[in-house]
C-alpha positions as a Markdown table, in Angstrom:
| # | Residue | x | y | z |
|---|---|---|---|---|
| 1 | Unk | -75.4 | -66.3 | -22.5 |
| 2 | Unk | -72.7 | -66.4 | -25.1 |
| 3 | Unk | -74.8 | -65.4 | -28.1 |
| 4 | Unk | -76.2 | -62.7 | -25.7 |
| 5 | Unk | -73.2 | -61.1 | -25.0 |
| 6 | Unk | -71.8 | -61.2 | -29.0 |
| 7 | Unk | -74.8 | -59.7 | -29.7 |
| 8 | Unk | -73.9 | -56.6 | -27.2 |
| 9 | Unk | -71.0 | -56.4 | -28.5 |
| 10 | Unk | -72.5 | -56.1 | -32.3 |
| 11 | Unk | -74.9 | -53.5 | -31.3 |
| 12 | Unk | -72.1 | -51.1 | -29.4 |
| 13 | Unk | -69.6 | -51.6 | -32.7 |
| 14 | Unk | -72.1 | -50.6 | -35.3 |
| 15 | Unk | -73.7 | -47.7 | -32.6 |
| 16 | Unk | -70.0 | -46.1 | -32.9 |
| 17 | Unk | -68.7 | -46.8 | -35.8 |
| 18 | Unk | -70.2 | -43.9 | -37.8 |
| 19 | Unk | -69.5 | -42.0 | -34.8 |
| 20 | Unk | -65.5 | -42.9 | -35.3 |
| 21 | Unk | -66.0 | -42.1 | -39.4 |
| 22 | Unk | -67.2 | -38.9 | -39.0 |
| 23 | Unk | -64.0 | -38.1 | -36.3 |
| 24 | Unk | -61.9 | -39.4 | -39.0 |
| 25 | Unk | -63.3 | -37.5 | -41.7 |
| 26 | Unk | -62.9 | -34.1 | -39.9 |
| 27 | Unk | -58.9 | -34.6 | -39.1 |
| 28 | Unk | -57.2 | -32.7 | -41.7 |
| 29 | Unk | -55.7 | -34.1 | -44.3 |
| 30 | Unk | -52.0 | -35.2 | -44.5 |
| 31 | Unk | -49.9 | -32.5 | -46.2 |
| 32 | Unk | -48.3 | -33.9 | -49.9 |
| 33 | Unk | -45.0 | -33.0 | -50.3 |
| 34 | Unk | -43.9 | -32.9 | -53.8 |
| 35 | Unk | -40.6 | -35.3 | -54.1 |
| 36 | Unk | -39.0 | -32.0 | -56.3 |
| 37 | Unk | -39.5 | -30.1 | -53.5 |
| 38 | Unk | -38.3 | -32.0 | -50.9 |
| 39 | Unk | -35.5 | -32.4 | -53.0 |
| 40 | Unk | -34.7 | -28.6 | -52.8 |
| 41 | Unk | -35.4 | -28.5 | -49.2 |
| 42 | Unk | -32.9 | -31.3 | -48.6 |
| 43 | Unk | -30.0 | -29.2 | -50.8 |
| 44 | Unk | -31.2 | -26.2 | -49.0 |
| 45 | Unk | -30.1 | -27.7 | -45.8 |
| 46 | Unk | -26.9 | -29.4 | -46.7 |
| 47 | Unk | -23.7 | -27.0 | -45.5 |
| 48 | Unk | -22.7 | -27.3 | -49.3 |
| 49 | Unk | -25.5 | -24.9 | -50.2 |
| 50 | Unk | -24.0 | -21.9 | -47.8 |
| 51 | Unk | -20.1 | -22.9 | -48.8 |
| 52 | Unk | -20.6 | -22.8 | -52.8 |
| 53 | Unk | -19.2 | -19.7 | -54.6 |
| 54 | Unk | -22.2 | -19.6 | -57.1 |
| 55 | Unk | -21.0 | -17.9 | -60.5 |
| 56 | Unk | -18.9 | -15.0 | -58.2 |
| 57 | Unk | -16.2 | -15.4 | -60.8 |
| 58 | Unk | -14.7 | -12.8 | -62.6 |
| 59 | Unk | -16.0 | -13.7 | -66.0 |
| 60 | Unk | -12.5 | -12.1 | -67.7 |
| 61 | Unk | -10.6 | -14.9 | -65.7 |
| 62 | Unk | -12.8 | -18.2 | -66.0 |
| 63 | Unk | -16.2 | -18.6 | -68.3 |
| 64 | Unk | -16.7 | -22.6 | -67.8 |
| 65 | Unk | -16.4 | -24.5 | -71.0 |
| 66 | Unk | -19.5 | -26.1 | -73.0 |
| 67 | Unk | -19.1 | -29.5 | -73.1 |
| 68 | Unk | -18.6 | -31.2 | -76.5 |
| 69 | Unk | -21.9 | -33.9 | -77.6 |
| 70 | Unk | -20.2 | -37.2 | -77.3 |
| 71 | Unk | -16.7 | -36.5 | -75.6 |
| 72 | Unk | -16.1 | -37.3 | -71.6 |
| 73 | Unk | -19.9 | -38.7 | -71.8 |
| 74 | Unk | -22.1 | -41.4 | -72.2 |
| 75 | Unk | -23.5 | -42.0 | -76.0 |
| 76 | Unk | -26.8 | -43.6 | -76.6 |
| 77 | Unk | -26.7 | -47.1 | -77.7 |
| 78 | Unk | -23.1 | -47.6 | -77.6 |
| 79 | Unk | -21.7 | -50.8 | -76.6 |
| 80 | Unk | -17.9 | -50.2 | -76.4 |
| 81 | Unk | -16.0 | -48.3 | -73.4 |
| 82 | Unk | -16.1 | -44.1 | -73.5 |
| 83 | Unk | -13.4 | -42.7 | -75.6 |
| 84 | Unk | -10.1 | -42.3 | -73.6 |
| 85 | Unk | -8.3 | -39.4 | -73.2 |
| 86 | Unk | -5.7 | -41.0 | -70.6 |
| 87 | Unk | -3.0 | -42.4 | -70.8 |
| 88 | Unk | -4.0 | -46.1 | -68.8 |
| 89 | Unk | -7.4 | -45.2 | -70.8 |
| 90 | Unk | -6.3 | -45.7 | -74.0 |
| 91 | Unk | -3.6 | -48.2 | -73.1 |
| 92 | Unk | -7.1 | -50.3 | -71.1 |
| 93 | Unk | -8.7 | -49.8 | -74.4 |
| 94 | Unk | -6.4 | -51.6 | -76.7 |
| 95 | Unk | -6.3 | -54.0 | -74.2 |
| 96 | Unk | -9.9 | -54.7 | -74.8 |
| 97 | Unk | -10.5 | -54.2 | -78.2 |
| 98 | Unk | -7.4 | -56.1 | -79.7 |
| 99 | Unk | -6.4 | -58.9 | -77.6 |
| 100 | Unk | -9.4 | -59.7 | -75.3 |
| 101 | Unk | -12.4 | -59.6 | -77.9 |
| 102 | Unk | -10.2 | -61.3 | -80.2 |
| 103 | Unk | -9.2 | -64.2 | -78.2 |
| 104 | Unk | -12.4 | -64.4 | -76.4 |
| 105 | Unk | -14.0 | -65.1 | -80.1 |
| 106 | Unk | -11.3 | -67.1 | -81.2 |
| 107 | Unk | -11.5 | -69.4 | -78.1 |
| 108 | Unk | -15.2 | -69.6 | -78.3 |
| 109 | Unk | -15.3 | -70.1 | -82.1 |
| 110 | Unk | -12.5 | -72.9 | -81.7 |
| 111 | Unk | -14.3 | -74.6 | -78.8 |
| 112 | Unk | -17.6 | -74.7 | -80.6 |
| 113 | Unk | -16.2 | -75.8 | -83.9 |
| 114 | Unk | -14.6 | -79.1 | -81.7 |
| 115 | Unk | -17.7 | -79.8 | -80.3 |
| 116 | Unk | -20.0 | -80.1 | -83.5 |
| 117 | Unk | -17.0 | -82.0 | -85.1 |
| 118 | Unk | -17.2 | -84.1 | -82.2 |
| 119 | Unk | -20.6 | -84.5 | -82.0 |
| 120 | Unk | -20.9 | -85.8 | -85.9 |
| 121 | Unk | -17.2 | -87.3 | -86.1 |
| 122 | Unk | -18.1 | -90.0 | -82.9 |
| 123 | Unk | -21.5 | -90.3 | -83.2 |
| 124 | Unk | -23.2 | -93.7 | -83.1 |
| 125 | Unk | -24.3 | -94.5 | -86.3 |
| 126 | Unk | -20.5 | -93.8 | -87.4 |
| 127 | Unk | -19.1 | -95.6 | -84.5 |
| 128 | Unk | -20.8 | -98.8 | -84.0 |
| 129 | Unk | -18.3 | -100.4 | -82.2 |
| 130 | Unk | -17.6 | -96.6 | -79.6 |
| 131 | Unk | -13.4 | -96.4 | -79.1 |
| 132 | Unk | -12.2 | -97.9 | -76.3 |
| 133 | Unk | -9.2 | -95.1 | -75.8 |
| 134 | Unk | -8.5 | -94.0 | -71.9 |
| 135 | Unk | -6.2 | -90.9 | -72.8 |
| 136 | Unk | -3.9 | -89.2 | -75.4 |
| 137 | Unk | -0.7 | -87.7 | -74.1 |
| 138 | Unk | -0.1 | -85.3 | -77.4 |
| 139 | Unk | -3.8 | -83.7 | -77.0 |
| 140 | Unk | -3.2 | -83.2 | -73.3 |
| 141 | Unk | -0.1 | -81.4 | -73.8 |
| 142 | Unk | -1.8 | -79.7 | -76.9 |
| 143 | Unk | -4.8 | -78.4 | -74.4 |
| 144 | Unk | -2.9 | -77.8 | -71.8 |
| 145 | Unk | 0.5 | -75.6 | -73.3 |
| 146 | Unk | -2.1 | -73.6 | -75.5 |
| 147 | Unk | -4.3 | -72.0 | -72.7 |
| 148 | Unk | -0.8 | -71.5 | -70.5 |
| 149 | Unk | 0.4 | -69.3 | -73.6 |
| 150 | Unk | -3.3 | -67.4 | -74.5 |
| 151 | Unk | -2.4 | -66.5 | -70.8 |
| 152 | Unk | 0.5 | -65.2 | -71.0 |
| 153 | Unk | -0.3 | -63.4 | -73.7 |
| 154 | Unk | -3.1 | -61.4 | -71.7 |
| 155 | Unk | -1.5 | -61.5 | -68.8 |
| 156 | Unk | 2.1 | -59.2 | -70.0 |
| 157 | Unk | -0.1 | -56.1 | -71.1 |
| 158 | Unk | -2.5 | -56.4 | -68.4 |
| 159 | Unk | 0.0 | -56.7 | -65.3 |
| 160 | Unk | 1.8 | -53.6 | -67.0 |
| 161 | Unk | -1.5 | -52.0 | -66.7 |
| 162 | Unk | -2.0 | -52.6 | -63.5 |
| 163 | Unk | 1.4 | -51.0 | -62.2 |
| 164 | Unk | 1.4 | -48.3 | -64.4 |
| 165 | Unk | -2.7 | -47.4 | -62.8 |
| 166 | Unk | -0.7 | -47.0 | -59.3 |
| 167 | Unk | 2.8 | -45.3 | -59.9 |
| 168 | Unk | 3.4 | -42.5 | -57.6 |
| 169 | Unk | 2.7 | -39.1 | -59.0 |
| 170 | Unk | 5.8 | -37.0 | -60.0 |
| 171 | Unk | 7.5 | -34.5 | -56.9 |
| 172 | Unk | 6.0 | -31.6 | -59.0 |
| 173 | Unk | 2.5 | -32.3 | -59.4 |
| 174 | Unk | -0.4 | -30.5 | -58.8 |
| 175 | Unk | -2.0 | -32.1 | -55.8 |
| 176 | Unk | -6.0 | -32.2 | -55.2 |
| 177 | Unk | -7.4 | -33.5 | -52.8 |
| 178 | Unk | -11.2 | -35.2 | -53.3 |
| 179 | Unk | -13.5 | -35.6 | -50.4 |
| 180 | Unk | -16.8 | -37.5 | -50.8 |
| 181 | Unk | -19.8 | -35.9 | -48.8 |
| 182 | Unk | -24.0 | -37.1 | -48.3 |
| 183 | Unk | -24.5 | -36.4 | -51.5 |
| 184 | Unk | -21.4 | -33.8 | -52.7 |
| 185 | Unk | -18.2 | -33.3 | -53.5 |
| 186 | Unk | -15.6 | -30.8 | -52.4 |
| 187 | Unk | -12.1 | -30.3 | -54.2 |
| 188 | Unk | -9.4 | -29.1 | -51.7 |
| 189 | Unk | -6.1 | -27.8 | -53.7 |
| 190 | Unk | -3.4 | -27.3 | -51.2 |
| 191 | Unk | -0.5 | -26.0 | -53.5 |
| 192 | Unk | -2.4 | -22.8 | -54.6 |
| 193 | Unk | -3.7 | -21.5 | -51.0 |
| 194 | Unk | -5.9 | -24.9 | -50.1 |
| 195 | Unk | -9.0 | -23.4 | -51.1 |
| 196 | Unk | -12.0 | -25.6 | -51.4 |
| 197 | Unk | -14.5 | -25.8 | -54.1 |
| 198 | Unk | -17.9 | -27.6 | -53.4 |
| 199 | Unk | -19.5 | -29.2 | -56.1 |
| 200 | Unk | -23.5 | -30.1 | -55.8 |
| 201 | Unk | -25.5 | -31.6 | -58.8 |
| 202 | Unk | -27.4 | -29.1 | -61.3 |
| 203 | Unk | -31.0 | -29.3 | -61.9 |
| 204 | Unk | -32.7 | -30.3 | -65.3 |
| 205 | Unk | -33.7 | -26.8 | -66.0 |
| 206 | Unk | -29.9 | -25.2 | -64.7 |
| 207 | Unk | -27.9 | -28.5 | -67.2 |
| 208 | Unk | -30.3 | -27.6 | -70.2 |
| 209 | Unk | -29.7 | -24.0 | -69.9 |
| 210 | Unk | -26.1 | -24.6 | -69.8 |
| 211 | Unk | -25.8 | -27.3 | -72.3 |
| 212 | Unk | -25.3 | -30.1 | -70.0 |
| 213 | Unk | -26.1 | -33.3 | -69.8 |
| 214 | Unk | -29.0 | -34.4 | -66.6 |
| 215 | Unk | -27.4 | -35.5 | -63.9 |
| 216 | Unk | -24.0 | -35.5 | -64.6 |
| 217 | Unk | -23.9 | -31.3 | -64.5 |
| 218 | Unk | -22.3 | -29.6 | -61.3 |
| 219 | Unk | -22.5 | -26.3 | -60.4 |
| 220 | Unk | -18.6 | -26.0 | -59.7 |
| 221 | Unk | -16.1 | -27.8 | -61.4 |
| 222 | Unk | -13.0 | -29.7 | -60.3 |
| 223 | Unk | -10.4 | -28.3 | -62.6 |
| 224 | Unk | -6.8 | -29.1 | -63.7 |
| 225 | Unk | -4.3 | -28.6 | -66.5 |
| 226 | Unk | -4.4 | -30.6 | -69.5 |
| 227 | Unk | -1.7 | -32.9 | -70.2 |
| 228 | Unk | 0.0 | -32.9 | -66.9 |
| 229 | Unk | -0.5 | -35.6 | -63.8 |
| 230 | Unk | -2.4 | -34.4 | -61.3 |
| 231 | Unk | -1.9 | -36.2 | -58.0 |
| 232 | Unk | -5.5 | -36.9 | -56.5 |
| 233 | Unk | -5.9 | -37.7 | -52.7 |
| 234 | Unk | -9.5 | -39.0 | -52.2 |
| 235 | Unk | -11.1 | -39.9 | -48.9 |
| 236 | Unk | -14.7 | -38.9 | -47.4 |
| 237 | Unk | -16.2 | -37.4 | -44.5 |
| 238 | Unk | -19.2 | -39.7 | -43.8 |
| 239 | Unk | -19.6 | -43.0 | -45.7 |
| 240 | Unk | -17.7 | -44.9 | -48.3 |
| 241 | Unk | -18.0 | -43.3 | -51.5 |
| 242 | Unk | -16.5 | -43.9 | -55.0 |
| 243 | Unk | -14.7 | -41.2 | -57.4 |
| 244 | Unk | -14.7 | -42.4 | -61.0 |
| 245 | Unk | -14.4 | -41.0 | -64.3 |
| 246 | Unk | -15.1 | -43.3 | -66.9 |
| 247 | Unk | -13.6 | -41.5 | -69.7 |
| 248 | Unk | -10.5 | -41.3 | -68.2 |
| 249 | Unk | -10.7 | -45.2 | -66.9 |
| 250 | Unk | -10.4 | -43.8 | -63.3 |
| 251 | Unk | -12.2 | -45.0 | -60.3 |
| 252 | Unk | -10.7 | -45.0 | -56.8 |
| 253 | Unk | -12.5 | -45.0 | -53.6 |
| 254 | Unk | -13.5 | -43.1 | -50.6 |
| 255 | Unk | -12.7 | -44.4 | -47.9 |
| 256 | Unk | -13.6 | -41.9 | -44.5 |
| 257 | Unk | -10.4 | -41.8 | -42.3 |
| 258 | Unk | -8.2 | -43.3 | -45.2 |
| 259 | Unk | -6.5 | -40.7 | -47.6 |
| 260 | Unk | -6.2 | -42.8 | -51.2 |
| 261 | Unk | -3.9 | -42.2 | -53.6 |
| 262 | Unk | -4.0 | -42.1 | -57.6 |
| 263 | Unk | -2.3 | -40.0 | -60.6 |
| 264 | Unk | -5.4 | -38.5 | -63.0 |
| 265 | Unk | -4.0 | -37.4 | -66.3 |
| 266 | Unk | -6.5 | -36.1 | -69.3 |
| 267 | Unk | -4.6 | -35.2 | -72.7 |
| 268 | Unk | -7.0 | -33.2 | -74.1 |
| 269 | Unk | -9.2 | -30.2 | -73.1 |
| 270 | Unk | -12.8 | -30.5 | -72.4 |
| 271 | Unk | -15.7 | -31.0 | -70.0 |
| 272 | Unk | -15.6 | -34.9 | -68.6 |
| 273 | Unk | -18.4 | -36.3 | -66.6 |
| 274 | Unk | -18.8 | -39.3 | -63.6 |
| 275 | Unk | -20.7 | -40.2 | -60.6 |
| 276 | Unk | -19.6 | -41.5 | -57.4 |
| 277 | Unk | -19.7 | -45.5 | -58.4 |
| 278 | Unk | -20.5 | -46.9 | -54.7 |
| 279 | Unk | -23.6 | -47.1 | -52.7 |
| 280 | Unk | -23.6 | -44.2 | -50.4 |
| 281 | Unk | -27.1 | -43.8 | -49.4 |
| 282 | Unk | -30.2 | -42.3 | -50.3 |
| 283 | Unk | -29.2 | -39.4 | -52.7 |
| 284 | Unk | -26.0 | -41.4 | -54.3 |
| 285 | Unk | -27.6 | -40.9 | -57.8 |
| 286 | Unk | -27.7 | -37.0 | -57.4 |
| 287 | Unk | -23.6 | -36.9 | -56.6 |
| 288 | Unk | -22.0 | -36.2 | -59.9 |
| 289 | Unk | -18.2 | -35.5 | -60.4 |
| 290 | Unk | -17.5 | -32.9 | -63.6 |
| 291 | Unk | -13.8 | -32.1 | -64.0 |
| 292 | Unk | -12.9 | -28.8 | -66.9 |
| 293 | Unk | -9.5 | -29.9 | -68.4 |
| 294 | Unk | -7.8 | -26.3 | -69.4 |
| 295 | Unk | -4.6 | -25.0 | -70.6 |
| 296 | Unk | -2.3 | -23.8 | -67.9 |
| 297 | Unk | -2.7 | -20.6 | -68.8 |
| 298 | Unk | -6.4 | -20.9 | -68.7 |
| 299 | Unk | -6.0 | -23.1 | -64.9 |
| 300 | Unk | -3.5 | -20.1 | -63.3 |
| 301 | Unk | -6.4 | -17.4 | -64.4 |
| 302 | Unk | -9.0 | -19.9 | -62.6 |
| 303 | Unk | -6.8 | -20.5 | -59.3 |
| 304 | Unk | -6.9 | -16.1 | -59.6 |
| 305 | Unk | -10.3 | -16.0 | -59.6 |
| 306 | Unk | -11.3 | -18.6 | -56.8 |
| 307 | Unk | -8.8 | -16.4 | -54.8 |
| 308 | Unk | -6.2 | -18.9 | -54.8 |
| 309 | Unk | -2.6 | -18.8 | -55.6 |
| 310 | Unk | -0.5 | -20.0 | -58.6 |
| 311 | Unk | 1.8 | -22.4 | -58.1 |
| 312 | Unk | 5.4 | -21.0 | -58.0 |
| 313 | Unk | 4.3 | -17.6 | -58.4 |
| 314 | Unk | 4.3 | -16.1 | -54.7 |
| 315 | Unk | 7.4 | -17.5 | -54.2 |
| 316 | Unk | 8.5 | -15.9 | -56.8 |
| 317 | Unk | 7.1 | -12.5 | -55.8 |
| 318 | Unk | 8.8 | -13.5 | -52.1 |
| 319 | Unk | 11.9 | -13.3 | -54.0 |
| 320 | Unk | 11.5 | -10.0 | -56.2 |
| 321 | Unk | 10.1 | -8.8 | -52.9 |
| 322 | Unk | 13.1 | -9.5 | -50.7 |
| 323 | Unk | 16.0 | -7.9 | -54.2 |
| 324 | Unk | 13.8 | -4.6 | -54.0 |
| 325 | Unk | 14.4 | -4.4 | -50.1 |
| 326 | Unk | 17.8 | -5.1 | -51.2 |
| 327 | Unk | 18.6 | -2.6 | -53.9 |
| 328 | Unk | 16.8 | -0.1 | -51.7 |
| 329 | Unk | 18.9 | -0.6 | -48.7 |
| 330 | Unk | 22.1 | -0.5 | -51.4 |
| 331 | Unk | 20.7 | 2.9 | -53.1 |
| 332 | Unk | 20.4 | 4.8 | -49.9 |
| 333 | Unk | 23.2 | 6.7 | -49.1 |
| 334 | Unk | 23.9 | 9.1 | -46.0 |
| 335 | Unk | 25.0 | 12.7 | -46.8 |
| 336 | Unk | 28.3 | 13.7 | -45.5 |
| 337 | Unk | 28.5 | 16.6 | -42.9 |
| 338 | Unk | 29.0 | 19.9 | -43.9 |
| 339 | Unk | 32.4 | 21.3 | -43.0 |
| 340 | Unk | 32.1 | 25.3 | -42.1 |
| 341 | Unk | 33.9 | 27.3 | -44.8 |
| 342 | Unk | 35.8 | 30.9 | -44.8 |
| 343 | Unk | 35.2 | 33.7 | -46.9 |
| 344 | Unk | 38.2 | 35.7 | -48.0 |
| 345 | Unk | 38.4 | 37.8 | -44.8 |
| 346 | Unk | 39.1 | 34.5 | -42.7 |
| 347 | Unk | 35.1 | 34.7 | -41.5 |
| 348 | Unk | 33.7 | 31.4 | -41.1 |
| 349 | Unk | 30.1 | 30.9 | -42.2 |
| 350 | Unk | 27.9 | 29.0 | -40.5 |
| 351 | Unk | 27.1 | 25.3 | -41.2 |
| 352 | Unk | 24.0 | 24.4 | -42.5 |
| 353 | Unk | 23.2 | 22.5 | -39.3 |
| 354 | Unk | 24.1 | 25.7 | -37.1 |
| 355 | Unk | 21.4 | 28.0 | -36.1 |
| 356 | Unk | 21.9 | 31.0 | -37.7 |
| 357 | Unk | 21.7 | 33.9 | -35.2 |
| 358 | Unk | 20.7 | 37.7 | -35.9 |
């Protein structure tokens, strides 16, 4: 009865099988989205797409620098840190490249050296009978006092660096404030009318044509005066993101509901590139930060053109406004009345504000 019914069963699975293959084979296939595309249809949507000025600049104000090959960049096949052009940057970098690589080969050199002259100095065939000494109190001191003092030595600069990365940023500093979006950025600057710049990632074809380097191009740039401390208040509307610019050996997160605090200052003019340095979900490679470093002159005629407001300036024209009201109200003067006069036969004429009668 058992093979019987197995054998039903056999007969009803290959009766409909081709019957199910030919159902299948008359669905429509599934659509194939090209990743690019999705891509654009992803950006499309964002809010950042509708909120971008696109190149609505007034070219005789702002033309966006060209980046220079090798500066505020990565450089193929280099093993050192990016050039600095900041102040903790450079300060970061002589840390590195004279006291750290220095000691960290002299240490290493040292401690191998001791070990092959161990190795051949106490070996057995020079040591037949092997030394029965339990300690020695000058090499203990010796290897204990010398690390304390490489220490030291590394530890001065590096603390100084530390507290110099978080001073507070001077009363008169420009103040921007960074917030960290899925996947943009968007550059806030509250003392010149708190106008907001959103900053999306170029494409391969839009960086090439511009000069740029892939992925690390935006569309609009974050931009501030060269040589001056720029007080940067960094948080983020979503996730935790990260805001770093290597070349400027700045990194600081964003944190959403937390405002962070840092001082950015660049010392030379140019395009410098980063990317958001912290897991932020499925487009955090496509989120690149691009900061234009310009003259002051050069920032004030960018602040015009994004319709905002220089610093200083409309209080200034507040001011002049307020002594032109004044010098008006000073220069106006009220005409005295006319006082009837007589001719020589003792007839008075008429004032000029009489009616005249016939």
């Amino acid at each position: 009865m058992t093979h019987f019914l197995k054998a039903w069963i056999l007969a009803i699975g290959l009766i409909l099988t081709p019957t199910a293959l030919s159902a299948q084979e008359a669905l429509p296939a599934a659509p194939v989205v090209d990743p690019a595309a999705a891509s654009a249809v992803e950006s499309a949507d964002a809010p950042a797409a509708a909120e971008a000025p696109a190149s609505g600049l007034d070219p005789a104000l702002y033309t966006p620098m060209k980046p220079t090959p090798g500066i505020g960049m990565p450089v193929d096949g280099n093993i050192d840190f990016q050039q600095q052009f900041s102040p903790t940057g450079e300060t970061a970098h002589w840390i590195n490249s004279a006291i750290l690589v220095p000691m960290m080969v002299g240490v290493s050199l040292v401690v191998l050296g001791l070990l092959f002259w161990v190795v051949v100095r106490f070996r057995r065939g020079a040591n037949p009978e092997p030394s029965k000494t339990t300690h020695n109190t000058f090499i203990e001191i010796i290897w204990t006092v010398i690390p304390v003092l490489i220490l030291v030595v590394i530890a001065v600069p590096s603390i100084s660096l530390l507290a110099r990365q978080f001073e507070p940023a001077p009363e008169d500093a420009l103040t921007v404030k960074v917030t960290g979006y899925q996947w943009y950025w968007g550059y806030s600057y509250p003392d010149n009318g708190d106008f907001e710049i959103i900053s999306n990632m170029l494409s391969e074809e839009e960086a090439a044509a511009r000069g740029e380097p892939h992925q690390l191009a935006a569309d609009n740039r974050m931009v501030i005066p060269v040589g001056k401390p720029v007080k940067l208040l960094i948080t983020a509307a979503d996730v935790i993101h990260s805001f770093a610019i290597p070349s400027a050996w700045f990194k600081l997160d964003a944190v959403p509901g937390r405002i962070n605090e840092k001082v950015l200052q660049i010392d030379r003019e140019g395009v410098y590139y980063g990317q958001c340095s912290e897991l932020c979900g499925a487009r955090h490679g496509f989120m690149p930060i691009t900061v234009e470093v310009l003259s002051q002159e050069k920032f004030d005629n960018w602040v015009r053109a994004n319709g905002g407001t220089v610093k200083g300036e409309a209080a200034m024209n507040e001011v002049s406004a307020e002594g032109r009201g004044a010098e008006e109200e000073t220069s106006t003067v009220v005409a005295p009345e006319m006082v009837p006069a007589s001719d020589s036969t003792g007839a008075t004429a008429p004032s000029a504000s009489a009616p005249v009668t016939q």
